[in-house]
C-alpha positions in Angstrom: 0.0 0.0 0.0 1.4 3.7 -0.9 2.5 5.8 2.1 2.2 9.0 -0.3 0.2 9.5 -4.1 2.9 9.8 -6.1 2.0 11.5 -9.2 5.7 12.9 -10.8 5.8 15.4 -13.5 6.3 14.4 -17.1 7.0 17.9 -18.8 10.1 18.0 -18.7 10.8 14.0 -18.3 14.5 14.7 -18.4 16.0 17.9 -18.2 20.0 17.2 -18.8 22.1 20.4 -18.1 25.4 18.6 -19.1 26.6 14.8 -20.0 29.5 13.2 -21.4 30.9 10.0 -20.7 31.4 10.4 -17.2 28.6 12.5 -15.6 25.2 13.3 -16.2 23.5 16.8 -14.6 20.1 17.0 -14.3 17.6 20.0 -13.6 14.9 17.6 -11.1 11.5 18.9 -11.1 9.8 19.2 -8.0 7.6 16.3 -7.2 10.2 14.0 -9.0 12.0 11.0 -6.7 15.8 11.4 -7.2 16.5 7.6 -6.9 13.7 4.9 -6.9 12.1 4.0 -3.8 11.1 0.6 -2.4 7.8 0.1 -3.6 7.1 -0.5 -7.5 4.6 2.5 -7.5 8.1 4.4 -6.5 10.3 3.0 -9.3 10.0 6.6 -11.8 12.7 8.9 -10.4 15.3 10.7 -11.6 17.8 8.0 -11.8 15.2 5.7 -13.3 15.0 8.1 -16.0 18.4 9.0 -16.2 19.7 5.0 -16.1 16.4 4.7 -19.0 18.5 6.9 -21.4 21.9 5.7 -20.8 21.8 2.2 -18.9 24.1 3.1 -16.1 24.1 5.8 -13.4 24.9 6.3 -9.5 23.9 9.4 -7.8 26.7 11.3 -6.2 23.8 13.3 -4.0 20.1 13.5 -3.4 17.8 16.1 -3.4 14.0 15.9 -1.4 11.4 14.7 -3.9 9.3 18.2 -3.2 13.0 19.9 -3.7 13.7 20.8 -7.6 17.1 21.7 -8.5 20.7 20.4 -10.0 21.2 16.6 -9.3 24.6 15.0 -10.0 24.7 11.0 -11.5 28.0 10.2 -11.4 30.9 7.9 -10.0 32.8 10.9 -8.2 31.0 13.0 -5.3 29.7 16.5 -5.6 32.0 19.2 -4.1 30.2 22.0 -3.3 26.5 22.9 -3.9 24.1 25.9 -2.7 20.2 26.6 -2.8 17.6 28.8 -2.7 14.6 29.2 -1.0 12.2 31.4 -0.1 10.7 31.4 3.4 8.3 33.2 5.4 8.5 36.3 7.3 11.6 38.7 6.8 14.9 37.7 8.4 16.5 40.3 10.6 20.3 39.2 9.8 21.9 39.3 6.5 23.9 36.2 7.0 24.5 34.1 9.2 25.2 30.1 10.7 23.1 27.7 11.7 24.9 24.7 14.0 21.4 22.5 15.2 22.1 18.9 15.7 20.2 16.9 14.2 18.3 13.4 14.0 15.3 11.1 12.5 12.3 11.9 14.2 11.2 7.9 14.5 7.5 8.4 15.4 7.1 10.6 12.9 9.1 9.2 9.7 10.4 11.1 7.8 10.3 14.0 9.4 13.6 14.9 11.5 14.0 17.1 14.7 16.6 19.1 16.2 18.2 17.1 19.7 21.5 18.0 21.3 21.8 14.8 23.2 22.0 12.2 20.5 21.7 14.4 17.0 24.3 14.5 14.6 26.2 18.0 13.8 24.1 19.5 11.0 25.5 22.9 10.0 23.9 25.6 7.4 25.2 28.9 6.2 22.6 31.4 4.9 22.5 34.6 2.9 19.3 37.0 2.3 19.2 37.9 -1.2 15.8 39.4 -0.9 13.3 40.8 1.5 9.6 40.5 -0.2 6.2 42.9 0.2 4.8 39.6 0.9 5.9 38.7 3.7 9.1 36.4 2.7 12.7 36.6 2.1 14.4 34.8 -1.0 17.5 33.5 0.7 20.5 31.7 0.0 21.5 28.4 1.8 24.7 26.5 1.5 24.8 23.2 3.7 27.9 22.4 5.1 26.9 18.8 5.9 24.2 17.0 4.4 21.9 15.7 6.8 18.2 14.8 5.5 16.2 17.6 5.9 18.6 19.7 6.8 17.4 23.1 5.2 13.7 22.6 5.8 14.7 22.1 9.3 16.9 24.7 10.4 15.0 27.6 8.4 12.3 26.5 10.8 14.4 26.6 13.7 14.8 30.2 13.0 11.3 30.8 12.5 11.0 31.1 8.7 10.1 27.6 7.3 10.3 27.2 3.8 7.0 28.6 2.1 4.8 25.4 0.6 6.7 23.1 3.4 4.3 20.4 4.0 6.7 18.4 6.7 7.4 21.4 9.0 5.8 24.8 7.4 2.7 26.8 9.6 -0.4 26.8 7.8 0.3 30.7 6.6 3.6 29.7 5.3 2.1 26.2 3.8 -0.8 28.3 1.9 1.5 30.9 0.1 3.2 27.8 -2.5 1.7 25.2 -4.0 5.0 23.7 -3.9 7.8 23.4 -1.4 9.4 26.9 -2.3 13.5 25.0 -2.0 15.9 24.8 -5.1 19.4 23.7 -5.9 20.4 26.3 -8.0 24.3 25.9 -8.3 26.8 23.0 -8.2 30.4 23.0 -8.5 32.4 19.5 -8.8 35.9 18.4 -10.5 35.1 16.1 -12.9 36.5 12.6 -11.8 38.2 11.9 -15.2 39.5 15.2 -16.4 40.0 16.8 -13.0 38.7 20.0 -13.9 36.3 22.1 -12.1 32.8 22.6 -13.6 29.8 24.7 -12.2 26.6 24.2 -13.4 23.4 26.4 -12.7 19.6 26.2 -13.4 17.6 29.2 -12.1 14.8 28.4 -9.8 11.1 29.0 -10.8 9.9 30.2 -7.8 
């Protein structure tokens, strides 16, 4: 029986940013699964699509299935990544850290929680880009580590969730997006044959 109704986007069913031999970049829609999940009703993802067009692929990251954004199939590991988000209510620093431990909240799979006892460090840097009329800031967020979550999760801690957040957003911040208002907008790697550095970039649509 489905946990969730999974119903993932078709237009566009793959949107490759870059490929070669070695790695293939991919623009993930929102709603999309980045890697197949354990039911057959689960099996369409990103890398189902991806492995569909070129019969091998191993993701060097993942994104949330509500998060859109660059996604990296590859046999190397992604170097540095950052997103953007917009979240509710205006934040009163420009920049700033956020160092919340971090860990599965079990009861309530798969939502995570903050616990400085047993969590695991969980570290975020953000970077208002924008403060909006309408009541949110478009803001920059580059996770040091990479917990599950992580971003949702620590936006809320400083009391902006993500707008469209339907894990951890307040009903005013859940009604203002359709969609869960979180992108990966850049990534930089070195590619694991050549040994150069690449950045790719996809703007987000929110």
């Amino acid at each position: 029986m489905a946990l969730i109704e999974y119903h993932p986007p078709l237009e566009p069913y793959l949107d490759i940013i870059y490929q070669d031999n070695h790695i293939c970049v991919v623009n993930k829609p929102s709603g999309l699964l980045s890697v197949p999940g354990n039911q057959p009703e689960y099996y369409d993802s990103a890398m189902s699509r991806v492995k569909e067009k070129f019969g091998f692929c191993e993701p060097a990251h993942r994104l949330d299935m509500a998060t859109s954004g660059i996604i990296l199939f590859a046999l190397s590991k992604a170097a540095d990544k950052y997103y953007q988000a917009l979240v509710w209510g205006h934040l009163e620093q420009d920049r700033g850290e956020i160092n919340l431990p971090m860990i599965c909240d079990w009861e309530n799979r798969p939502r995570q929680r903050i616990d400085f006892v047993f969590g695991k460090r969980a570290v975020t840097f953000y970077e208002v880009l924008e403060r909006l009329p309408t009541n949110c800031t478009r803001v920059k967020l580059t996770p040091i580590t990479g917990r599950s979550h992580q971003l949702r999760l620590h936006t809320l801690a400083l009391g902006h969730p993500i707008l469209g957040d339907k894990f951890y957003s307040h009903p005013q911040a859940k009604a203002m997006s359709p969609r869960l208002c979180l992108h990966a907008e850049e990534l930089t790697i070195t590619h694991p044959i050549t040994g150069e550095k690449m950045t790719f970039r996809a703007e987000a649509e929110f």
